[in-house]
Every structure is written in structure tokens, then in C-alpha cells.
C-alpha positions in Angstrom: -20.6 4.9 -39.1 -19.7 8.9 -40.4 -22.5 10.0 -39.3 -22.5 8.4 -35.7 -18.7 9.6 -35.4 -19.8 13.6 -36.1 -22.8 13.3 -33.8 -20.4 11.9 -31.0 -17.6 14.7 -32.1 -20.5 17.3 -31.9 -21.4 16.0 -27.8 -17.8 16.3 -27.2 -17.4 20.0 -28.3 -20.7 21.0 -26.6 -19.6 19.1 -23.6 -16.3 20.8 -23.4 -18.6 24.5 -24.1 -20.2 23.8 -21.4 -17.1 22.9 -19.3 -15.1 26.2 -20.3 -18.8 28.2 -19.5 -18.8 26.6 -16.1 -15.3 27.3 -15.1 -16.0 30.9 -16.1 -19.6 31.1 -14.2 -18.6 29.2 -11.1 -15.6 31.4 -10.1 -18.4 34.8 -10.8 -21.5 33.3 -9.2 -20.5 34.5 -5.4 -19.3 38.2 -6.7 -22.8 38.2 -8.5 -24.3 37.3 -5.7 -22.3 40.0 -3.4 -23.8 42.5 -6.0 -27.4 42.0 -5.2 -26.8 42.0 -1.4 -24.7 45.4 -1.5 -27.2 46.8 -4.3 -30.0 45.8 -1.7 
């Protein structure tokens, strides 16, 4: 039973990684995007 706890503790810290690198990515993806069209 341990074991099946950790490896749903370990989903739920990836899961909320992967939350926290969205909200970060989301909010840069259009001045990224803005880049490449002034660049070009």
C-alpha cells in the first residue's frame, strides 16, 4: 500500500510541475511568438 501511496504522491508533484510550467509558458508563448515575426 506504501508503495502505491509514493507513486500517486510522485503524479501529484509532477502534475502540479507541469501546472506551475504551464502557467509560466502560456502567459510567454504570444511575446515569443511576437519575437520571431519582428526578428523576420
Amino acid at each position: 500500500m506504501s508503495h502505491d501511496e509514493d507513486f500517486k504522491d510522485s503524479t501529484g508533484a509532477g502534475l502540479i510541475l507541469s501546472v506551475i510550467l504551464a502557467m509560466f509558458a502560456f502567459p510567454l508563448l504570444p511575446m515569443l511568438m511576437g519575437w520571431y515575426t519582428m526578428l523576420r
